[in-house]
Phi, psi and omega in degrees: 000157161185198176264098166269151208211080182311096158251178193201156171269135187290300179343306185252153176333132177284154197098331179268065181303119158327148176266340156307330173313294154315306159330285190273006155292298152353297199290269183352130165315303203236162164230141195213152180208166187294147139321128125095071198223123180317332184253017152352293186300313177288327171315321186287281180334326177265345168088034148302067169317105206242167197254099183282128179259172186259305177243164169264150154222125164292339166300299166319307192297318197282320180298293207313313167315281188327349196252322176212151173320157242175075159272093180303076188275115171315147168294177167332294187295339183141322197040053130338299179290316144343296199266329154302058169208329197268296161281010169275340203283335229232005140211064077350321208214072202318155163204125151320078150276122178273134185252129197219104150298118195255332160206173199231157174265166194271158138311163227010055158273353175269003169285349172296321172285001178240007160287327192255353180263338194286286210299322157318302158332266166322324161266330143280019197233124193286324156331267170348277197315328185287332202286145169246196130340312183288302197275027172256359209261330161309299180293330180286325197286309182332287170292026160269282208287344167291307168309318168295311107030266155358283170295294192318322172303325197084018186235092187260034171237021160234000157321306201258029151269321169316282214303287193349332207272305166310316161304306166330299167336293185285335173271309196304287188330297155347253130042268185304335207264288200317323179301338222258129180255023165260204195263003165286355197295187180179169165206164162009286178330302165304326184288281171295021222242275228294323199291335179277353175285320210314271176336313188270321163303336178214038156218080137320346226240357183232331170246348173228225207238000167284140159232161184222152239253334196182180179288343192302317181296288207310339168292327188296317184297332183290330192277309185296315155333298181300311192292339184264352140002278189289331166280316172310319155316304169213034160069207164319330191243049186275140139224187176285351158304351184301126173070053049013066158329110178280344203245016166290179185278158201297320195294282186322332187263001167296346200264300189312323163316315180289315188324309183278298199299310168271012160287003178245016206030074143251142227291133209293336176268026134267024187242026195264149176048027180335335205271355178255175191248150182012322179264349190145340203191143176329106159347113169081356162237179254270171172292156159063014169264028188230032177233178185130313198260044185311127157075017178160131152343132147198154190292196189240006158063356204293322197073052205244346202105321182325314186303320159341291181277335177302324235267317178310289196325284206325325180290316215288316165330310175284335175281314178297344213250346154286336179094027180229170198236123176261030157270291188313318182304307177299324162309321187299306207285355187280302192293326160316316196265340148350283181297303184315289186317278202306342187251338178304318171291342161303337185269357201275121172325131173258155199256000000 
């Protein structure tokens, strides 16, 4: 005689059983389950019949299992408190008990939960319910740079409370987007669909029959890929500039800008005289007032700041041409000064 104690994950479909599971359900005199417990219906479907409670009590369980086999299906959450309750009865006073996992969760099966927590959330939470697209857009930036932050520190056991924080982000849109009865709607799903067609679309050389030689190839292949994207997408006026965040912070985004440009080999004196507008020379001014920067970056002598800025590319330019990323490189020397401002204040008289 004994005890059996079914638990099973909420995450897969219910019905979707181990066949030892099955087995022992099958088998078992008695079975017994919660009132409105998911697998009720498959259980019925199989033609099982089990003796439904309002609550588990361990004392019942435990006498009755001395008298006969005894099967329990745990609820969803686990009945944790159940089965600690059952083994303190059971030791003074031994019984065969069993713990029998009847299905398991997949990796990433707890993202179902947070889906399922997003949505709970959106409906019942008055805060949760107000938020748009717009005003969520702070916070995805916050926890990026929190993430970064992180990594830069090197305190990768604060990592994966970050990235959560970033999923989060990424399910609340969802969320939000899944509400929409037009052709913007979207759900999760749709989110993770596209990124997974995306990622097997630009890895031939890992889901499909190209092969390649190195990481090198495998960049060439990604770029050509993208570009052909991109044409599909817009046609004559597709370029590689395309999906560029104009609204990133400026040093990055001047560095990714070069970045895509020599990736076009396009010609370098076209970082010449920034301070003119797009073809050489100011809107509205003279023939030949865009000239002056032959062969290197110069201002505009105006003193407005623009010379300000050409002077900035130019370093980011020169940081590509070194090999350095010059966001990170301003961050390092930020933290230096960071640090220096802060021990000063420690040695400084406070008034």
């Amino acid at each position: 005689m004994g005890l059996t104690l079914l638990a099973t994950t909420h995450r897969v479909a219910p019905g979707l059983l181990s066949w030892r599971a099955w087995d022992a359900l099958r088998s078992a005199p008695t079975v017994r389950v919660r009132e409105g417990h998911p697998l009720l219906a498959p259980l019925r479907d199989a033609g099982i019949v089990p003796e439904i409670v309002d609550a588990p009590d361990a004392s019942r369980l435990v006498a009755d299992a001395r008298s006969r086999d005894v099967l329990w299906v745990a609820g969803p959450e686990g009945d944790e408190a159940l089965m600690r309750e059952i083994g303190t009865l059971v030791v003074d006073d031994p019984l065969d008990v069993e713990v029998l996992h009847g299905s398991y969760d997949l990796p990433g099966a707890r993202l179902l939960d947070l889906v399922s927590v997003m949505d709970t959330l959106r409906r019942e939470c008055p805060w949760d319910r107000e938020q748009t697209h717009v005003t969520l857009v702070p916070y995805l930036l916050e926890e990026a740079y929190e993430v970064l932050d992180t990594v830069e520190s090197g305190d990768f056991g604060a990592l994966r409370e970050e990235l959560g924080d970033v999923l989060m982000q990424v399910a609340f849109h969802s969320v939000v987007a899944a509400e929409r009865d037009d052709e913007t709607a979207f759900t999760i799903d749709d989110v993770a669909g596209a990124i997974v067609d995306k990622l097997v679309r630009r890895h031939p050389h890992v889901f499909g029959d190209v092969t390649v030689s190195g990481a090198d190839e495998v960049n060439a292949n990604w770029e050509q890929i993208k570009a052909a994207e991109r044409t599909e997408k817009s046609g004559a006026e597709a370029s590689a500039l395309d999906g560029v965040p104009m609204g990133q912070p400026a040093l990055s985004l001047a560095a990714q800008l070069q970045r895509r440009a020599a990736r076009m080999k396009a010609p370098a004196d076209l970082a010449a005289d920034l301070t003119a507008g797009p073809e050489g020379a100011p809107a509205g001014a003279p023939e030949g007032a865009g000239e002056g920067a032959a062969g290197g970056v110069a201002g505009n002598g105006t003193g407005t700041g623009s010379d300000l800025g050409v002077r900035l590319f130019e370093l980011v330019r020169e940081a590509a041409d070194r090999g350095i990323d010059p966001e990170s490189e301003l961050r390092t020397v930020s933290r230096v000064f960071r640090d220096r401002v802060r021990a000063w204040e420690r040695r400084a008289p406070h008034d």
